[in-house]
C-alpha positions as a Python dict, from the first residue, in 0.01 Angstrom:
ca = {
    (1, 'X'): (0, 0, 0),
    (2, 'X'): (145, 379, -81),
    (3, 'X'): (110, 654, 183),
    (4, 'X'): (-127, 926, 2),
    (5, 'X'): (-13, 1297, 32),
    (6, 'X'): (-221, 1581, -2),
    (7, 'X'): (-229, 1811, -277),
    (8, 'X'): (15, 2067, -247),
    (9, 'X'): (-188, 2335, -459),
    (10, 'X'): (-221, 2642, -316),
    (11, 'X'): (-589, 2788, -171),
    (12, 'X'): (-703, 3105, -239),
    (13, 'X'): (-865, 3307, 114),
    (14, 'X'): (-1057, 3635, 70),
    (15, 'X'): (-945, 3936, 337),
    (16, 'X'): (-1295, 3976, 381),
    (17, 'X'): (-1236, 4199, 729),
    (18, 'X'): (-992, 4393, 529),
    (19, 'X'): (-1160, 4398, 238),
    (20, 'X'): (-1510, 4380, 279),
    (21, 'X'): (-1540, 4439, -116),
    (22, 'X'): (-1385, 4064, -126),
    (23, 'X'): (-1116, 4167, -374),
    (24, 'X'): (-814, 4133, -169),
    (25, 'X'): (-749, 3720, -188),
    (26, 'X'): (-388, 3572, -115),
    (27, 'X'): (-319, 3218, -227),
    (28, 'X'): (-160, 2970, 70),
    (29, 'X'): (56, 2707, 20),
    (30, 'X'): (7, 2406, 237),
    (31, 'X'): (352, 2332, 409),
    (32, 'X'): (564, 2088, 353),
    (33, 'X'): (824, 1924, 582),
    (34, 'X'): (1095, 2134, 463),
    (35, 'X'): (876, 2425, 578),
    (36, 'X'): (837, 2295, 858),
    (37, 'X'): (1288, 2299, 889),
    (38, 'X'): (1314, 2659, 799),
    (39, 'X'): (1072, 2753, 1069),
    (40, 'X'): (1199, 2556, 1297),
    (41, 'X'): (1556, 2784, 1238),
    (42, 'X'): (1385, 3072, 1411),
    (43, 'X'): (1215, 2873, 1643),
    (44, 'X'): (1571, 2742, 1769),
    (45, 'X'): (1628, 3099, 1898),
    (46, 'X'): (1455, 3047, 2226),
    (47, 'X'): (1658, 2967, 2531),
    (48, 'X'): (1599, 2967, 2899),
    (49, 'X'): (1905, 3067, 3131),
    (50, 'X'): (1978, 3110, 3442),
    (51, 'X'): (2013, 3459, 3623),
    (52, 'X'): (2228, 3563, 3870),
    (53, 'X'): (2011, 3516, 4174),
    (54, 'X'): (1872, 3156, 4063),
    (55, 'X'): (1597, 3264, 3866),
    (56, 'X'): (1559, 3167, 3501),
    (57, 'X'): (1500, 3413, 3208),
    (58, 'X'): (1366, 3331, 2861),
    (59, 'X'): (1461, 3465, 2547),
    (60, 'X'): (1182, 3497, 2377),
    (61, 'X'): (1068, 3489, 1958),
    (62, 'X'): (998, 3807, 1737),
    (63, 'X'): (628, 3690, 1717),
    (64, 'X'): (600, 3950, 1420),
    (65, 'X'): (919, 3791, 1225),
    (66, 'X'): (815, 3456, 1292),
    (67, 'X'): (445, 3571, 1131),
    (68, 'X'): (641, 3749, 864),
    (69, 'X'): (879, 3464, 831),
    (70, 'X'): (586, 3207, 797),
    (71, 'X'): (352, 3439, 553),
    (72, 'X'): (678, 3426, 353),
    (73, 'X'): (711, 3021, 333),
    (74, 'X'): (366, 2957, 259),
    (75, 'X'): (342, 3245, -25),
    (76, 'X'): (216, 3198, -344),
    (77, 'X'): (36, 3500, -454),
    (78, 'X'): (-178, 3772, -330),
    (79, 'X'): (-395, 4057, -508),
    (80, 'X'): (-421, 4321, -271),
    (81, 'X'): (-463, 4701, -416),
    (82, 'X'): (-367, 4952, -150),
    (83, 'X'): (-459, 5346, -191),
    (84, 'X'): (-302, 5620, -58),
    (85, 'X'): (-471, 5971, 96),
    (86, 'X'): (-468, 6065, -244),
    (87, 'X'): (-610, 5832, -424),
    (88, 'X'): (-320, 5641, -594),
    (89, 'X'): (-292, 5286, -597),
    (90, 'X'): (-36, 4990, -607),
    (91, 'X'): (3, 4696, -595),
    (92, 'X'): (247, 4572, -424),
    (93, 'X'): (245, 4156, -430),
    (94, 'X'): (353, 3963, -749),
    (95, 'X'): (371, 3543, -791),
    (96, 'X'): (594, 3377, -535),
    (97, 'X'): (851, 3338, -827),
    (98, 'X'): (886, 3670, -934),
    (99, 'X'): (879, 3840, -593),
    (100, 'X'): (1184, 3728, -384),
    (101, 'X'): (1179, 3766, 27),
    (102, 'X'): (1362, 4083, 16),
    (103, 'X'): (1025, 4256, -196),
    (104, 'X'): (825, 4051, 2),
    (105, 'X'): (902, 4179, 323),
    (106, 'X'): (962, 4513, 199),
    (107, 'X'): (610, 4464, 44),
    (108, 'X'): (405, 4317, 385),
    (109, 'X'): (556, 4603, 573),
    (110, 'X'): (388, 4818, 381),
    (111, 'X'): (28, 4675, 507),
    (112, 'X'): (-129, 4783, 837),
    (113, 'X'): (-101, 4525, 1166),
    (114, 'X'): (-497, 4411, 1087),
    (115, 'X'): (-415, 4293, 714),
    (116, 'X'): (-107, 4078, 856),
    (117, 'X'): (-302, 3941, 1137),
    (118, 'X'): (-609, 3858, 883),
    (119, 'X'): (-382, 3735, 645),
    (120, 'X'): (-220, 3479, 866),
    (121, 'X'): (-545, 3381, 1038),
    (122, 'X'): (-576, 3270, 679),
    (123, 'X'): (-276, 3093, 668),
    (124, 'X'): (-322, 2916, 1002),
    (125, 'X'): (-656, 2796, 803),
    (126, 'X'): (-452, 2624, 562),
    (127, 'X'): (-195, 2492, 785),
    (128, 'X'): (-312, 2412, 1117),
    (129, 'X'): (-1, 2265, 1217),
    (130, 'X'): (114, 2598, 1242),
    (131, 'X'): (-185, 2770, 1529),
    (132, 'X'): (92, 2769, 1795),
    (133, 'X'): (474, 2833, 1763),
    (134, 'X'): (593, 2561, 1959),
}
């Protein structure tokens, strides 16, 4: 008998709270194990030590680069128009292939704190192995 995966084509979620138009979509790869490794690299960066009087301290994780880093692994398109006070718009996301990490970060930065959160709310929908960091 074979082990069955599951398809590894990407879904498409509205921003509907962003977007209440339901024109803003991004399309989420499900993760694969290897995704699963390159999160784990950031995840690695938590330690617990000990302080000088006994105590223990934790170092903890950049939830917001950790969001970032795992919006960026599971990328594979978005169509999200933004408009400035006067009236000009962009567009700032292109295919996973011709966007690159550097323009992608440079790109999600550009978004307010309620698009990222709604966006991976979205991608926690896809892959719920992902709800909690550790």
């Amino acid at each position: 008998m074979a082990i069955h995966i599951s398809a590894m084509t990407p879904v498409k979620k509205i921003l509907v709270q962003s977007d209440p138009s339901e024109d803003s979509w991004v399309m989420i790869r499900p993760i694969t194990y290897r995704d699963d490794l390159q999160r784990g690299e950031l995840l690695k960066e938590r330690e617990v030590a000990s302080d000088a009087y006994g105590g223990s301290m934790t170092k903890g994780i950049n939830m917001y680069r950790l969001r970032a880093e795992e919006l960026w692994l599971t990328y594979a398109d978005a169509h999200i128009i933004l408009e400035d006070e006067d009236g000009e718009q962009s567009e700032p996301f292109s295919p996973h292939d011709e966007m690159g990490k550097a323009n992608f970060m440079q790109a999600l930065a550009s978004l307010s704190p309620a698009v990222v959160l709604e966006w991976h709310r979205r991608m926690v929908e896809v892959n719920q192995d992902w709800a909690y960091p550790f």
